[in-house]
PDB file of N, CA, C and O in Angstrom:
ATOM      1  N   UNK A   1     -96.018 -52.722 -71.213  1.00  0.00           N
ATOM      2  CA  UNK A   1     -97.112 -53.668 -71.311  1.00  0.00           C
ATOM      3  C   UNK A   1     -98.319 -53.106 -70.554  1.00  0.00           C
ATOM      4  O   UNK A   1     -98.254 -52.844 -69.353  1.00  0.00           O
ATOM      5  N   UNK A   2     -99.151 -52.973 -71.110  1.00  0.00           N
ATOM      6  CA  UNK A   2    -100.610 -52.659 -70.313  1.00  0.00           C
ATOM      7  C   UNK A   2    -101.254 -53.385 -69.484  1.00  0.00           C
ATOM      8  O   UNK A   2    -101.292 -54.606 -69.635  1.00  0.00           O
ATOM      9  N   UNK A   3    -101.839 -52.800 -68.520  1.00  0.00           N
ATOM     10  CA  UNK A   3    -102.619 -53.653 -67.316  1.00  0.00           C
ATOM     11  C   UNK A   3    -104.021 -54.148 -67.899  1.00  0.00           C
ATOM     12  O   UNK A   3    -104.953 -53.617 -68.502  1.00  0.00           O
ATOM     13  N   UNK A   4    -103.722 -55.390 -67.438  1.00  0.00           N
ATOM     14  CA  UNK A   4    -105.110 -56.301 -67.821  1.00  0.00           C
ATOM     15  C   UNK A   4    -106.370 -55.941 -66.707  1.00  0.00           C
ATOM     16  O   UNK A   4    -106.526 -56.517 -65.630  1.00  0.00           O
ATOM     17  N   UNK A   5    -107.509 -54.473 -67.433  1.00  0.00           N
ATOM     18  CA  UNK A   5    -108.580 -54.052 -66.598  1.00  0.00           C
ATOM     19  C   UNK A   5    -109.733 -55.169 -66.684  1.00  0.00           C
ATOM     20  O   UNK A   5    -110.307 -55.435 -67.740  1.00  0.00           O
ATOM     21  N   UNK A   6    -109.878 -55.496 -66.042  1.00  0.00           N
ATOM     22  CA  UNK A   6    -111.809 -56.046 -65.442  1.00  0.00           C
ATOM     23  C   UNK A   6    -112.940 -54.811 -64.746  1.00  0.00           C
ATOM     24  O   UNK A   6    -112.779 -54.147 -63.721  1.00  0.00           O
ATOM     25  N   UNK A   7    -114.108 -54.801 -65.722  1.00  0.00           N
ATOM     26  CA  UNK A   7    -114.662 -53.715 -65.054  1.00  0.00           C
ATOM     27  C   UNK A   7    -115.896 -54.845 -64.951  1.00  0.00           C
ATOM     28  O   UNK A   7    -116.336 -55.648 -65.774  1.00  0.00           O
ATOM     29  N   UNK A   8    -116.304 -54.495 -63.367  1.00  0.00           N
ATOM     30  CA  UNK A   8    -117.622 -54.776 -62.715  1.00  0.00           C
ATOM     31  C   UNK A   8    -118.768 -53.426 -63.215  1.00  0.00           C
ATOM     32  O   UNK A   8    -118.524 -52.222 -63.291  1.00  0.00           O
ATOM     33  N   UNK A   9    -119.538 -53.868 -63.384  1.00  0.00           N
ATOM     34  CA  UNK A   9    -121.032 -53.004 -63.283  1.00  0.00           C
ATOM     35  C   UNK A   9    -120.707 -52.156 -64.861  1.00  0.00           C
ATOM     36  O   UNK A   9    -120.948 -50.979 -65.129  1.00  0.00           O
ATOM     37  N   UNK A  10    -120.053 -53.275 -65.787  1.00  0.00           N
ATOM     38  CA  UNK A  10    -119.721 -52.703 -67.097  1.00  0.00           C
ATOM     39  C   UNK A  10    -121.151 -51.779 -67.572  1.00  0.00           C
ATOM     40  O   UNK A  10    -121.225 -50.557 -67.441  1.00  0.00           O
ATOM     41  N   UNK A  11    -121.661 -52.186 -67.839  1.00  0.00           N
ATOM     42  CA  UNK A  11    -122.974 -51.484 -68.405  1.00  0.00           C
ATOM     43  C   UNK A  11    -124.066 -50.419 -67.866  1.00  0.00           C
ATOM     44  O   UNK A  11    -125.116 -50.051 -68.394  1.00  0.00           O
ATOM     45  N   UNK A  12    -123.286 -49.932 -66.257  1.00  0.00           N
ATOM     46  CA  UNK A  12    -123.900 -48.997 -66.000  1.00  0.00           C
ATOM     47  C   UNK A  12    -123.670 -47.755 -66.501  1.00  0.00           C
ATOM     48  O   UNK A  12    -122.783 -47.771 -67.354  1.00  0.00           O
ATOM     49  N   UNK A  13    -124.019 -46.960 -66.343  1.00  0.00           N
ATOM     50  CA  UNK A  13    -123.074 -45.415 -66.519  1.00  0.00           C
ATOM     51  C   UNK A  13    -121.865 -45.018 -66.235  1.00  0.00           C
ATOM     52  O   UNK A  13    -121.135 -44.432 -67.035  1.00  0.00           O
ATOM     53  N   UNK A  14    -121.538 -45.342 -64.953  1.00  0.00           N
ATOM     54  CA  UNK A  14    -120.284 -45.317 -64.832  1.00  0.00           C
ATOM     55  C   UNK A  14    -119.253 -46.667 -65.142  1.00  0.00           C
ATOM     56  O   UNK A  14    -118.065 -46.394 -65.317  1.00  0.00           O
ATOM     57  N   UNK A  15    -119.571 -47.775 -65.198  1.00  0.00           N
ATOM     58  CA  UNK A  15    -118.750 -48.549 -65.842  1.00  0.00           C
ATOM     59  C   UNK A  15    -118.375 -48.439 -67.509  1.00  0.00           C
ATOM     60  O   UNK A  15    -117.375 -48.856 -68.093  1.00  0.00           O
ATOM     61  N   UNK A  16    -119.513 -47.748 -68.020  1.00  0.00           N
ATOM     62  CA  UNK A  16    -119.526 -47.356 -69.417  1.00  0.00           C
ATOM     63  C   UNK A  16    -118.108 -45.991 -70.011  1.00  0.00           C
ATOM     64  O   UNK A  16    -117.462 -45.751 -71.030  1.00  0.00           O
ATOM     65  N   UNK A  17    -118.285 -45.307 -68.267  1.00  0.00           N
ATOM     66  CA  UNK A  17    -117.371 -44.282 -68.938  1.00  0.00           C
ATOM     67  C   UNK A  17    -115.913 -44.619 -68.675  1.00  0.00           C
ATOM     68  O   UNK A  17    -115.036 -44.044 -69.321  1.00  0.00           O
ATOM     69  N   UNK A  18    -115.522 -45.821 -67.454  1.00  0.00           N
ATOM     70  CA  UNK A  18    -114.123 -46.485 -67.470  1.00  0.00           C
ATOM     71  C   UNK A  18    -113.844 -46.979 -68.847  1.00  0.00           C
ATOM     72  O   UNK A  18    -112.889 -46.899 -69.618  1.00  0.00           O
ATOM     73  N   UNK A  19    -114.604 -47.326 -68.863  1.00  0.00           N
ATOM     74  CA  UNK A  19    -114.124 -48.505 -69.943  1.00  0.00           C
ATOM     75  C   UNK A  19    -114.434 -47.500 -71.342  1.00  0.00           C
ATOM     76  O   UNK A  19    -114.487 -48.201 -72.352  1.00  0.00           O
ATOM     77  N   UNK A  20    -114.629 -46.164 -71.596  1.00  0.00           N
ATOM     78  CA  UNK A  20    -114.617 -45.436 -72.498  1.00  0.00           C
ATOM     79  C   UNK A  20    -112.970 -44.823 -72.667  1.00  0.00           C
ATOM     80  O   UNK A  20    -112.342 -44.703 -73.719  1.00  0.00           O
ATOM     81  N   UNK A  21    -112.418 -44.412 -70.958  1.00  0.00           N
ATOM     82  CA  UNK A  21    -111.445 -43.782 -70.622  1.00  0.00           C
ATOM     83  C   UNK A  21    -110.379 -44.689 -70.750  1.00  0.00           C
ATOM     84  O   UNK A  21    -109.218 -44.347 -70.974  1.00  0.00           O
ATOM     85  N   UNK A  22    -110.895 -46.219 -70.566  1.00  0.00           N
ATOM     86  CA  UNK A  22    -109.746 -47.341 -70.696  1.00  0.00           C
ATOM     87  C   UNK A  22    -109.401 -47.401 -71.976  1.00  0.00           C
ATOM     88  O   UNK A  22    -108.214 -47.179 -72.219  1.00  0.00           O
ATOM     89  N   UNK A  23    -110.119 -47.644 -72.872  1.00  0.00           N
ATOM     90  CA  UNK A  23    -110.512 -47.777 -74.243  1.00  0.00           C
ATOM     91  C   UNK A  23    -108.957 -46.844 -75.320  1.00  0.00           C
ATOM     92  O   UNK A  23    -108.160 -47.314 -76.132  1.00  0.00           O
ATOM     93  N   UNK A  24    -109.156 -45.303 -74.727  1.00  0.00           N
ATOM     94  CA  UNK A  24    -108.318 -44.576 -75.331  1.00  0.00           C
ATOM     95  C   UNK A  24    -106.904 -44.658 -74.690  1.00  0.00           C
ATOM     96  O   UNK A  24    -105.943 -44.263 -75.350  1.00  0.00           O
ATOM     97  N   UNK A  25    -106.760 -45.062 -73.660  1.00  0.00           N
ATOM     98  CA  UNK A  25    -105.450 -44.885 -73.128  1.00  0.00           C
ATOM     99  C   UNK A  25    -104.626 -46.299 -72.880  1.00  0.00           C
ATOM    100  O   UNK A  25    -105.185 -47.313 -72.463  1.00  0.00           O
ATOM    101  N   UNK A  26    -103.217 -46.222 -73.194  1.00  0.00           N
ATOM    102  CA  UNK A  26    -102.242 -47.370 -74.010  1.00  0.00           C
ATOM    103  C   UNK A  26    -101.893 -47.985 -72.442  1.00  0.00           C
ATOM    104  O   UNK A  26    -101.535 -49.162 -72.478  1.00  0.00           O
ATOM    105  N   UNK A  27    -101.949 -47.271 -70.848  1.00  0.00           N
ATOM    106  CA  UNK A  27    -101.269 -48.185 -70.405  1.00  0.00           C
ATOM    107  C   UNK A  27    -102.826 -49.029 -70.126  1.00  0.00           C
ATOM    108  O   UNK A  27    -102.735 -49.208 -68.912  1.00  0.00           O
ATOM    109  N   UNK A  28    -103.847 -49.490 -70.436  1.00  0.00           N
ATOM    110  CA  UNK A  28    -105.130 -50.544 -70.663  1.00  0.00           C
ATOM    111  C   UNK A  28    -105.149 -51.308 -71.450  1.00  0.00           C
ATOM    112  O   UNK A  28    -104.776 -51.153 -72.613  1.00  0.00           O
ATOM    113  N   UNK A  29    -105.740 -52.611 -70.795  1.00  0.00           N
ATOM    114  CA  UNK A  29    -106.149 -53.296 -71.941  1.00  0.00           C
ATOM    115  C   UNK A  29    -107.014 -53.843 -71.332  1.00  0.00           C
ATOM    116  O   UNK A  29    -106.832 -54.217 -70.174  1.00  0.00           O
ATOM    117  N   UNK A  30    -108.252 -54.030 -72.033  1.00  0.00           N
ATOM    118  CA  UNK A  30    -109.691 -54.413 -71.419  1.00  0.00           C
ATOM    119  C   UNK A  30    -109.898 -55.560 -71.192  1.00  0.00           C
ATOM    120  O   UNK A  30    -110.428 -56.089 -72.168  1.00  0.00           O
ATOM    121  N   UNK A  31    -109.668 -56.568 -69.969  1.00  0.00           N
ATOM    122  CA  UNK A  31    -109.927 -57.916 -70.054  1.00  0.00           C
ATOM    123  C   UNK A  31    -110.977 -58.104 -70.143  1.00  0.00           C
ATOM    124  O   UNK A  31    -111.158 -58.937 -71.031  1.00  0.00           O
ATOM    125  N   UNK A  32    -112.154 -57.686 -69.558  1.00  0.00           N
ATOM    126  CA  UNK A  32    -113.012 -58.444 -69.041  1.00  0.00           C
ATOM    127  C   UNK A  32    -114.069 -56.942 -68.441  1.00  0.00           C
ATOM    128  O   UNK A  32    -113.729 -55.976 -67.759  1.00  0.00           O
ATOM    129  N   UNK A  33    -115.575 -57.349 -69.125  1.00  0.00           N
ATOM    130  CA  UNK A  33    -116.637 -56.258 -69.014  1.00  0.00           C
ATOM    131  C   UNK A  33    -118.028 -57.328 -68.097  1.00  0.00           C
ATOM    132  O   UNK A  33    -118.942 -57.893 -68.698  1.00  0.00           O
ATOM    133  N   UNK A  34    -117.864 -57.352 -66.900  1.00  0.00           N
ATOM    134  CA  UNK A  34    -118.819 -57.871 -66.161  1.00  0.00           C
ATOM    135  C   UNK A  34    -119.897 -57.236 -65.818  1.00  0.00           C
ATOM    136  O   UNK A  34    -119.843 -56.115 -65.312  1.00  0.00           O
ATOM    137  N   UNK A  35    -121.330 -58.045 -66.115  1.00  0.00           N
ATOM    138  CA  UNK A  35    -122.693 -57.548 -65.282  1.00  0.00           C
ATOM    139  C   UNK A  35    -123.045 -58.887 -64.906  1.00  0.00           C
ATOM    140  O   UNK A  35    -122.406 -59.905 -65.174  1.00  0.00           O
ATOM    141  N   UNK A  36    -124.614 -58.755 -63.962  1.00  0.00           N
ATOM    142  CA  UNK A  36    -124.873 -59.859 -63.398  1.00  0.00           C
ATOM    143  C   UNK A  36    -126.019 -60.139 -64.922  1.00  0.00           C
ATOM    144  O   UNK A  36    -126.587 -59.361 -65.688  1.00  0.00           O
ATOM    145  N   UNK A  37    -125.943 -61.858 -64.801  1.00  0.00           N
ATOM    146  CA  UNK A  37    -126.457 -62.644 -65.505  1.00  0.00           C
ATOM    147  C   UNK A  37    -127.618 -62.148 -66.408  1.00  0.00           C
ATOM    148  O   UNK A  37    -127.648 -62.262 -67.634  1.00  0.00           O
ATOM    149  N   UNK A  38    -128.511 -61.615 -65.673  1.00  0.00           N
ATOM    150  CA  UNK A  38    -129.722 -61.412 -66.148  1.00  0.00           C
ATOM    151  C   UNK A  38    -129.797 -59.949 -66.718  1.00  0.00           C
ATOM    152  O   UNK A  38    -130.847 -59.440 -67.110  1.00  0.00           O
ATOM    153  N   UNK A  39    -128.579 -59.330 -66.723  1.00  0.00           N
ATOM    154  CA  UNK A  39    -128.656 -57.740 -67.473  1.00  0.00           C
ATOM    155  C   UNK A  39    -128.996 -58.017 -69.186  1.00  0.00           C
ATOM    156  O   UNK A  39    -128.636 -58.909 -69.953  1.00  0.00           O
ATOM    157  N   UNK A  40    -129.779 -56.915 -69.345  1.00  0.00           N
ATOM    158  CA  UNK A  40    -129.830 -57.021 -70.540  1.00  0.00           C
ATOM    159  C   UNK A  40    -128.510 -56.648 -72.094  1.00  0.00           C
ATOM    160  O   UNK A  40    -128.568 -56.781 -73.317  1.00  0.00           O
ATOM    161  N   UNK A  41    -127.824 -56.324 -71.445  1.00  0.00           N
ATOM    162  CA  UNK A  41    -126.394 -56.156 -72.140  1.00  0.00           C
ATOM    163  C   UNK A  41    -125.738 -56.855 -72.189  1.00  0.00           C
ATOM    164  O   UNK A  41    -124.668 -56.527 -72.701  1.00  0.00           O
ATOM    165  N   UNK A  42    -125.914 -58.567 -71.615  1.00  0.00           N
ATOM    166  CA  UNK A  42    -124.786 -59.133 -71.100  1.00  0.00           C
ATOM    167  C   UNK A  42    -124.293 -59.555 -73.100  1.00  0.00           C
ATOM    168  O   UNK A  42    -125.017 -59.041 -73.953  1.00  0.00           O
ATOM    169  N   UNK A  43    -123.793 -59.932 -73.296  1.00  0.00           N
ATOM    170  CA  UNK A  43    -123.457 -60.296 -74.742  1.00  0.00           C
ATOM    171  C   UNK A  43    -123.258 -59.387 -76.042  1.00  0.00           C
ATOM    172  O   UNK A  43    -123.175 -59.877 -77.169  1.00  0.00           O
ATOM    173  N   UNK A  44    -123.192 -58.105 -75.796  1.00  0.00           N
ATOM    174  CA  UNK A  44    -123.111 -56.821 -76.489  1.00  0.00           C
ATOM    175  C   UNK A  44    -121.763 -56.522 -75.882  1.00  0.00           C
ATOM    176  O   UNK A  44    -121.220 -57.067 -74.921  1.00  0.00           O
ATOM    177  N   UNK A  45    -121.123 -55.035 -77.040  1.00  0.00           N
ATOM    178  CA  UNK A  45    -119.723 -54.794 -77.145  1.00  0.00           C
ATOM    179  C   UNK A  45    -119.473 -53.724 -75.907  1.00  0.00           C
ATOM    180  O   UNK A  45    -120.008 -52.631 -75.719  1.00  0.00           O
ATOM    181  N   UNK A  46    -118.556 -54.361 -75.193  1.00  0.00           N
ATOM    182  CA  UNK A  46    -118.840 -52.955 -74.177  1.00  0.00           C
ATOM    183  C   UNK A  46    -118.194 -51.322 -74.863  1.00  0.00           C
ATOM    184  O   UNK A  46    -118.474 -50.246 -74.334  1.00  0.00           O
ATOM    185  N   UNK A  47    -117.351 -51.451 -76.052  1.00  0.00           N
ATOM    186  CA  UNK A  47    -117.028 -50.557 -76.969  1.00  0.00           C
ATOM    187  C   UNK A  47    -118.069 -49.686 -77.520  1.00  0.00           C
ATOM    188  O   UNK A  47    -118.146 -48.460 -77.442  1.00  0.00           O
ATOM    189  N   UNK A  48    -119.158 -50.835 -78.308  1.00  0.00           N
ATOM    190  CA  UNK A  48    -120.242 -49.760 -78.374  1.00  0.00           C
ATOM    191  C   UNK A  48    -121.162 -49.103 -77.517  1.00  0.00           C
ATOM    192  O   UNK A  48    -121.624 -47.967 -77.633  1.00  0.00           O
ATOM    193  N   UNK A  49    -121.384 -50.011 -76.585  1.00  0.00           N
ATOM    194  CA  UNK A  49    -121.869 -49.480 -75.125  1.00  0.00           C
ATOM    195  C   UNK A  49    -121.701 -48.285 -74.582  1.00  0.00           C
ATOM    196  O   UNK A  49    -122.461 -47.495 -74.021  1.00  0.00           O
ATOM    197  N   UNK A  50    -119.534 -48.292 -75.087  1.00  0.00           N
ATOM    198  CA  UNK A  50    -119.533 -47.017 -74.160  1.00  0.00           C
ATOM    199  C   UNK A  50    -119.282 -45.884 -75.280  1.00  0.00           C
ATOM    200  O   UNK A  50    -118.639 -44.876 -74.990  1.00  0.00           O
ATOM    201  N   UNK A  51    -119.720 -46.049 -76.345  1.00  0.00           N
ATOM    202  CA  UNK A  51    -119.329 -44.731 -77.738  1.00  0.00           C
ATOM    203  C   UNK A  51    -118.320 -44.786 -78.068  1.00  0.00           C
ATOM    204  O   UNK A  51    -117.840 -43.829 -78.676  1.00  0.00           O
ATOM    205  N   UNK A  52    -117.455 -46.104 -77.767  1.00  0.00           N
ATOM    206  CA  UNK A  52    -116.025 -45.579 -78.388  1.00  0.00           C
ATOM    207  C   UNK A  52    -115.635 -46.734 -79.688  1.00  0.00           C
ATOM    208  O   UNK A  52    -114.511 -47.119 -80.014  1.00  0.00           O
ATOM    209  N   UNK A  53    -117.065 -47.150 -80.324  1.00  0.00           N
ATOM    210  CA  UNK A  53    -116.357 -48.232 -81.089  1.00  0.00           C
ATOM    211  C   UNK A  53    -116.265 -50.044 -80.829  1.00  0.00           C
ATOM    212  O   UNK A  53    -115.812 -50.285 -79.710  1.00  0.00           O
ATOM    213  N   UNK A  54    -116.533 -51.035 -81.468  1.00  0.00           N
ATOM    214  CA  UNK A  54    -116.228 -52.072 -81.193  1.00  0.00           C
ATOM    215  C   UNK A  54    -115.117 -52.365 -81.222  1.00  0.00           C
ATOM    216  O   UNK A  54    -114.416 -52.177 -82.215  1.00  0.00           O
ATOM    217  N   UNK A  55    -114.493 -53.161 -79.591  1.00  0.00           N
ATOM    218  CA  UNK A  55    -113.471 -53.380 -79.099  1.00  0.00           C
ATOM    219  C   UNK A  55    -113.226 -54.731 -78.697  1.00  0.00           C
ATOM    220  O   UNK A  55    -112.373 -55.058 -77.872  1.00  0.00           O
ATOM    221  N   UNK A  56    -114.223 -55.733 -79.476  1.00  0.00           N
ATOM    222  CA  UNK A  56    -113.918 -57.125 -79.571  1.00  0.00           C
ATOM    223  C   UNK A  56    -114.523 -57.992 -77.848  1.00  0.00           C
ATOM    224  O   UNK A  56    -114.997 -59.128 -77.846  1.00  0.00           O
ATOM    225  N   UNK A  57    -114.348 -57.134 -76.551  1.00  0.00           N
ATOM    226  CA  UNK A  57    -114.996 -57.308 -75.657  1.00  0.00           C
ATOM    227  C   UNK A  57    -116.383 -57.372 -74.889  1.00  0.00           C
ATOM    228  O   UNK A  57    -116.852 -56.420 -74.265  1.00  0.00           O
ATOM    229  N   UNK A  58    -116.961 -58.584 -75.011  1.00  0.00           N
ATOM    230  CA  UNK A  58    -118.782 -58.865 -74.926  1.00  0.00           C
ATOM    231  C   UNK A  58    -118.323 -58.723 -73.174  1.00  0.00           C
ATOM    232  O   UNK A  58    -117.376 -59.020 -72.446  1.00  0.00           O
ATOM    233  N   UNK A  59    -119.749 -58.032 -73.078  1.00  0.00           N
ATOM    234  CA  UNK A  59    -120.325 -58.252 -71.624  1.00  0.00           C
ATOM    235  C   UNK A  59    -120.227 -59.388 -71.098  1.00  0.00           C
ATOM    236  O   UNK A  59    -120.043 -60.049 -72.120  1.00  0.00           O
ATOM    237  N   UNK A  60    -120.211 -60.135 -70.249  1.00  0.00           N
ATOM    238  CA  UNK A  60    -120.252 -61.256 -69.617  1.00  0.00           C
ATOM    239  C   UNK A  60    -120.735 -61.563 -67.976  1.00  0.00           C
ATOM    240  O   UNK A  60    -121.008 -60.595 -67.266  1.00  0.00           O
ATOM    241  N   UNK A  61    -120.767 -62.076 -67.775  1.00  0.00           N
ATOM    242  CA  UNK A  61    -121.025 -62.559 -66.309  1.00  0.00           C
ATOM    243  C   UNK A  61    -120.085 -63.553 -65.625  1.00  0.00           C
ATOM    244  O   UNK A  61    -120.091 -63.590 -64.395  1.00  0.00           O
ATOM    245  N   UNK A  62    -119.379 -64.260 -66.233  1.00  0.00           N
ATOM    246  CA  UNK A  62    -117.810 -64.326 -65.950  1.00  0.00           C
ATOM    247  C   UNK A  62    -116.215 -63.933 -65.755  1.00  0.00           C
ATOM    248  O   UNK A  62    -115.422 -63.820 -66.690  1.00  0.00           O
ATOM    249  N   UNK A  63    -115.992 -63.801 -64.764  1.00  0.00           N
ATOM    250  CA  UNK A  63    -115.009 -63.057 -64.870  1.00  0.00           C
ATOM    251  C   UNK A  63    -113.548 -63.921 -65.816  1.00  0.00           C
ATOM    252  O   UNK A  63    -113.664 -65.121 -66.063  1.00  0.00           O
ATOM    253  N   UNK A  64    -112.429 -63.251 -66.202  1.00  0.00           N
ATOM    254  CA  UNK A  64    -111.673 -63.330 -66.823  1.00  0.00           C
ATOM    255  C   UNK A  64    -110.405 -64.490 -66.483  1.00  0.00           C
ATOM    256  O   UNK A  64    -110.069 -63.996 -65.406  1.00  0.00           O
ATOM    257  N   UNK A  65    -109.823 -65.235 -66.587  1.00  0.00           N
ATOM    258  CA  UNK A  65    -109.303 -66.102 -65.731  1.00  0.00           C
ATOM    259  C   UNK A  65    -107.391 -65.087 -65.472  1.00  0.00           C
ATOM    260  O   UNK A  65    -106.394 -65.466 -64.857  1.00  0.00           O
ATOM    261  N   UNK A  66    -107.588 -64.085 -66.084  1.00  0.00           N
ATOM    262  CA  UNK A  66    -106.414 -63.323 -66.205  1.00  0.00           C
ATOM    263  C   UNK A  66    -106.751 -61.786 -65.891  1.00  0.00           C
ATOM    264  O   UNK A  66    -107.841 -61.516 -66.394  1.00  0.00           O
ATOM    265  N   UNK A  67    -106.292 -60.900 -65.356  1.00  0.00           N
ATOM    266  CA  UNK A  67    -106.534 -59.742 -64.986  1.00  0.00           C
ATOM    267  C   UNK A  67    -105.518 -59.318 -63.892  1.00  0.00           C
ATOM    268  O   UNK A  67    -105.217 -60.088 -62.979  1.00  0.00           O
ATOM    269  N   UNK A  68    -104.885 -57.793 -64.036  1.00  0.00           N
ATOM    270  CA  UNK A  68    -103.897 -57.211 -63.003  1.00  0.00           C
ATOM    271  C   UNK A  68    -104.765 -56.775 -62.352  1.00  0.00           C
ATOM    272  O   UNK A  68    -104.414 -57.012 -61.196  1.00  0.00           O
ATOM    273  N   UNK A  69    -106.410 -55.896 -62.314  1.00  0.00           N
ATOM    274  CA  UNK A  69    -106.569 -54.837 -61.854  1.00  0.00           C
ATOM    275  C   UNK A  69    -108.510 -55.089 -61.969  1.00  0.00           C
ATOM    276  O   UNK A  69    -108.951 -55.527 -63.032  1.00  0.00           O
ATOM    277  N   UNK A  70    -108.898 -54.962 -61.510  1.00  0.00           N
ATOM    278  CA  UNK A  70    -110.349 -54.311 -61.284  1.00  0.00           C
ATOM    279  C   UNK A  70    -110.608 -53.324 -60.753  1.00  0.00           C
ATOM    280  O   UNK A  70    -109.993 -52.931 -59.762  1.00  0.00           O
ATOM    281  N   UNK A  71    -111.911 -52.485 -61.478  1.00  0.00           N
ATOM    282  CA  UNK A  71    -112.949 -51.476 -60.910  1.00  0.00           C
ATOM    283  C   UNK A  71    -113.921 -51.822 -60.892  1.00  0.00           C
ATOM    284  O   UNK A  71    -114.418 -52.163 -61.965  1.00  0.00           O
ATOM    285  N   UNK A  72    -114.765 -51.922 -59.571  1.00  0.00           N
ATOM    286  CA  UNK A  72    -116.015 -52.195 -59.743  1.00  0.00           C
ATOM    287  C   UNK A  72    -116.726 -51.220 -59.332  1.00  0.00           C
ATOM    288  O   UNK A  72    -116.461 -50.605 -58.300  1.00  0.00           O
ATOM    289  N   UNK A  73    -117.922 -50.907 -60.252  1.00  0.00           N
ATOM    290  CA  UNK A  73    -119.015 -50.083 -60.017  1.00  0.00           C
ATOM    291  C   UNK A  73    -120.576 -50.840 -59.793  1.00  0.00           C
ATOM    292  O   UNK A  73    -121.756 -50.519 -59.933  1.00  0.00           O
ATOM    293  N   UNK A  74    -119.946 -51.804 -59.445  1.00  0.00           N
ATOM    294  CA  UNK A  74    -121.656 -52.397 -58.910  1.00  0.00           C
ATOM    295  C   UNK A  74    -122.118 -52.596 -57.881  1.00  0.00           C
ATOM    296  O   UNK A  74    -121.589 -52.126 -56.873  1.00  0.00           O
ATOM    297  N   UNK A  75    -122.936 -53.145 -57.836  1.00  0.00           N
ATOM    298  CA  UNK A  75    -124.056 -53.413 -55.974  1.00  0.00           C
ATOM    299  C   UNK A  75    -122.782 -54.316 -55.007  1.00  0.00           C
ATOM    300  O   UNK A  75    -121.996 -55.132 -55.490  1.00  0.00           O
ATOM    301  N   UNK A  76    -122.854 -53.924 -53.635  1.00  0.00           N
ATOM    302  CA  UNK A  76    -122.380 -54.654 -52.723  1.00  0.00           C
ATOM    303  C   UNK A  76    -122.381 -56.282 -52.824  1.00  0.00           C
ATOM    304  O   UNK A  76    -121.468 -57.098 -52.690  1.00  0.00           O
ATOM    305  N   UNK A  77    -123.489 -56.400 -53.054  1.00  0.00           N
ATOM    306  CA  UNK A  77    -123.058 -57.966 -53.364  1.00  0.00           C
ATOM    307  C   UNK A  77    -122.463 -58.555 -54.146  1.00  0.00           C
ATOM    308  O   UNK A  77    -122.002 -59.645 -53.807  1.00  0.00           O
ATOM    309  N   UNK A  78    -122.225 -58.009 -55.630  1.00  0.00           N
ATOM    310  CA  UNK A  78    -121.447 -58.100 -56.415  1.00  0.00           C
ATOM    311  C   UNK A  78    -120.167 -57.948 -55.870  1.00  0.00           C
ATOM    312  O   UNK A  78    -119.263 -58.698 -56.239  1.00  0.00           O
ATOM    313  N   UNK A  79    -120.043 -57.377 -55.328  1.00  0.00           N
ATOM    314  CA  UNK A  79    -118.384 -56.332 -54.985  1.00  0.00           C
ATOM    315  C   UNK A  79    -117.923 -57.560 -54.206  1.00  0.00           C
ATOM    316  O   UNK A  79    -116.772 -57.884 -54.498  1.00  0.00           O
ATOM    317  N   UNK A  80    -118.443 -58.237 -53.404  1.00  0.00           N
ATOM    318  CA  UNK A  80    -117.929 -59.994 -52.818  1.00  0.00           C
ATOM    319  C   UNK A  80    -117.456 -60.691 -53.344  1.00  0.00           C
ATOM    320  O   UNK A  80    -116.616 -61.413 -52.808  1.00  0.00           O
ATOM    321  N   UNK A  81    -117.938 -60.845 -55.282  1.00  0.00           N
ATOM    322  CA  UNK A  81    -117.678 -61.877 -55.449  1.00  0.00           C
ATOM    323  C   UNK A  81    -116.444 -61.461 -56.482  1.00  0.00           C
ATOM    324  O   UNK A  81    -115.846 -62.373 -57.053  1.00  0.00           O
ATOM    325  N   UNK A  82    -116.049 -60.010 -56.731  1.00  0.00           N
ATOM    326  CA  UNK A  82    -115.522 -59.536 -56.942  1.00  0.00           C
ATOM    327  C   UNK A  82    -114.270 -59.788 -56.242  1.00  0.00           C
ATOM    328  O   UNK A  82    -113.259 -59.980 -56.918  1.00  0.00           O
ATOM    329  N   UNK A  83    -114.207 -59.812 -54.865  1.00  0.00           N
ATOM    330  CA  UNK A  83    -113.388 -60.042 -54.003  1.00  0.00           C
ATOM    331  C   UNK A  83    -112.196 -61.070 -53.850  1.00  0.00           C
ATOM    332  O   UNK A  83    -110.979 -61.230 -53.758  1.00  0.00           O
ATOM    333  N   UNK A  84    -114.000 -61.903 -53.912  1.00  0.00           N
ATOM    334  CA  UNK A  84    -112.709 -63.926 -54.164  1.00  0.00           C
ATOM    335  C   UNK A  84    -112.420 -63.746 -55.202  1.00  0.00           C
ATOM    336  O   UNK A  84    -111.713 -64.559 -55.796  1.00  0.00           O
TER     337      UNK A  84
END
């Protein structure tokens, strides 16, 4: 069974290339592609985002109510709320 990933700072560069690397490999499964509210990506595929294809997963600003595992690649303050 694959681990349920949450990526913080989905739409940066480097959240783009987790979730490219998550994308191809079986023990992943993408819960949840977080930026803060006001990004301009929030509601786009983080699949096409990251070149690998639509993968049914929109950006959001909510996190997932299910998840084994997070990476976050965003600002410190984010990374708090990441926390709780």
């Amino acid at each position: 069974m694959p681990a349920k990933l949450v990526i913080t700072g989905a739409a940066g560069r480097m959240g783009k290339r987790v979730a490219a690397l998550a994308a191809e490999d079986e023990n992943f499964e993408i819960a949840g592609a977080i930026e803060r509210p006001e990004h301009p990506d929030v509601g786009k595929d983080i699949g096409l985002l990251a070149g690998v294809g639509e993968l049914g997963i929109n950006v959001k600003s909510q996190y997932p109510d299910d998840a084994d595992l997070v990476i976050d690649f965003s600002e410190p303050q984010i990374a708090e709320k990441t926390l709780d």
